[in-house]
C-alpha positions as CSV (number, residue, x, y, z in Angstrom):
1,X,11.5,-35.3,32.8
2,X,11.9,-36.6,29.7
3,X,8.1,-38.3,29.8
4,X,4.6,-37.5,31.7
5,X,3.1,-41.2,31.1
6,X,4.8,-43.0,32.9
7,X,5.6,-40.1,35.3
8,X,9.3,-41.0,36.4
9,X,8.7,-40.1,40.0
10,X,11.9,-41.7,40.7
11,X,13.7,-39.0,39.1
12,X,11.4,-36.5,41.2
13,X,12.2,-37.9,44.5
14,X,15.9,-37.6,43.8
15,X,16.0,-34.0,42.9
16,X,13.9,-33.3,45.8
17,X,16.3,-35.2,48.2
18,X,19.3,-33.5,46.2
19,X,18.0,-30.2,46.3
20,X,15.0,-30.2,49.0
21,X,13.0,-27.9,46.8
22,X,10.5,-28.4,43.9
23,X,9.0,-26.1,41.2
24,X,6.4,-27.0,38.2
25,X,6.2,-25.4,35.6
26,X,3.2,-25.9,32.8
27,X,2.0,-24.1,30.0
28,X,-2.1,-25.2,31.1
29,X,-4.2,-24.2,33.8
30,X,-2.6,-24.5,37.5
31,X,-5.6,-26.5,39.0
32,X,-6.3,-29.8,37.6
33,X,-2.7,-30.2,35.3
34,X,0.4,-31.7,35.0
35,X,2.0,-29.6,37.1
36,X,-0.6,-30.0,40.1
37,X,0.0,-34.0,39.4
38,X,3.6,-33.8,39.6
39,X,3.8,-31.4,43.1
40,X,1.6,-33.6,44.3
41,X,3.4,-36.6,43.8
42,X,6.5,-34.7,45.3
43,X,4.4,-34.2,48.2
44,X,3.2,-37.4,48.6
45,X,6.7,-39.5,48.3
46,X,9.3,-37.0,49.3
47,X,7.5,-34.7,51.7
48,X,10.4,-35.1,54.3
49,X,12.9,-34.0,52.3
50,X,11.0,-30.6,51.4
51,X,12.8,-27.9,52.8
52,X,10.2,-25.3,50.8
53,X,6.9,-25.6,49.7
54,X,6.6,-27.1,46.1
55,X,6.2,-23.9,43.5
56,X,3.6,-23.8,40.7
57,X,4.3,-21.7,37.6
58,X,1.2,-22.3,35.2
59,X,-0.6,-20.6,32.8
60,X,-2.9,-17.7,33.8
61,X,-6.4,-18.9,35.4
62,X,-8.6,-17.3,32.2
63,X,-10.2,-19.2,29.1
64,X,-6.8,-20.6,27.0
65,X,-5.9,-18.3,24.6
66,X,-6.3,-19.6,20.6
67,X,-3.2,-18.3,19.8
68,X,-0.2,-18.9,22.2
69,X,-0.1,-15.4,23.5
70,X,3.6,-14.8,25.1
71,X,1.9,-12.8,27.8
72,X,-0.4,-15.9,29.0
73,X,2.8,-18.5,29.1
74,X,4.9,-18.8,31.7
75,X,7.6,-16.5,30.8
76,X,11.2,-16.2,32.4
77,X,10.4,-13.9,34.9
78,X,7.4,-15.8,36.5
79,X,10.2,-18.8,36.5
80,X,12.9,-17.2,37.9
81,X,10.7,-15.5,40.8
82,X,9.5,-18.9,41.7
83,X,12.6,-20.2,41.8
84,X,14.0,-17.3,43.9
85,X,11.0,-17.4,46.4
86,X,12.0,-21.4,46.9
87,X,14.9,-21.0,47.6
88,X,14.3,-17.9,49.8
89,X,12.3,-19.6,51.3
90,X,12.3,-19.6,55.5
91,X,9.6,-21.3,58.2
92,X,7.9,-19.5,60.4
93,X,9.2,-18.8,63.4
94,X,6.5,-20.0,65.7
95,X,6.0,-23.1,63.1
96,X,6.2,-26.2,65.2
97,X,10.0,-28.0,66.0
98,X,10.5,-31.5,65.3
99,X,10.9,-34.0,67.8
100,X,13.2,-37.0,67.5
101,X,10.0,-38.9,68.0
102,X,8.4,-37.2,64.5
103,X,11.9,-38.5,63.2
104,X,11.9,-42.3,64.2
105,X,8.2,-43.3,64.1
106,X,7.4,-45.2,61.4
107,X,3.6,-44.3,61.6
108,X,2.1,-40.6,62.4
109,X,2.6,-40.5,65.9
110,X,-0.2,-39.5,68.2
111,X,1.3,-41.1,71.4
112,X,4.7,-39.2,72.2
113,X,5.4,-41.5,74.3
114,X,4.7,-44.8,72.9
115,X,7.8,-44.6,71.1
């Protein structure tokens, strides 16, 4: 991304239908950042082409550090396992199919067989 305001969620939803996986990556706090903003963006406009769940690589959950301490970033390692464990990534087996009818409804569908 080459900006965070305006967020080019454009450019998100295409690598996500591209790819079918996501991972953000921050130097801040996981809850409440810019990478919580942008999975959930991913989540909420290209959910369906998800084949993974969207990874979060952030800083470390403790009181930022004065001095940027290469230990609290996100270092390659971190990354790369995120990365690895997307990719890796399989469903459950007893996770739930989809029907053709999830796939053609244009709305959730509660009644099968209304469509």
């Amino acid at each position: 991304l080459r900006t965070l305001r305006p967020l080019d969620t454009e450019t998100l939803v295409a690598s996500v239908k591209k790819t079918g996986r996501a991972v953000a990556i921050e130097e801040g706090w996981q809850q409440n950042g810019v990478g919580a903003e942008v999975a959930a963006r991913i989540m909420e406009q290209a959910f369906d082409y998800l084949t993974a769940p969207v990874g979060q690589v952030a800083g470390f959950d403790t009181p930022y550090p004065y001095v940027q301490d290469k230990v609290y970033l996100p270092g390659a390692n971190r990354i790369v396992a995120a990365c690895v464990q997307a990719l890796n990534y399989r469903p459950h087996p007893l996770a739930p199919k989809l029907s053709p009818c999830d796939l053609t409804c244009c709305a959730p569908c509660w009644a099968p067989w209304a469509c």
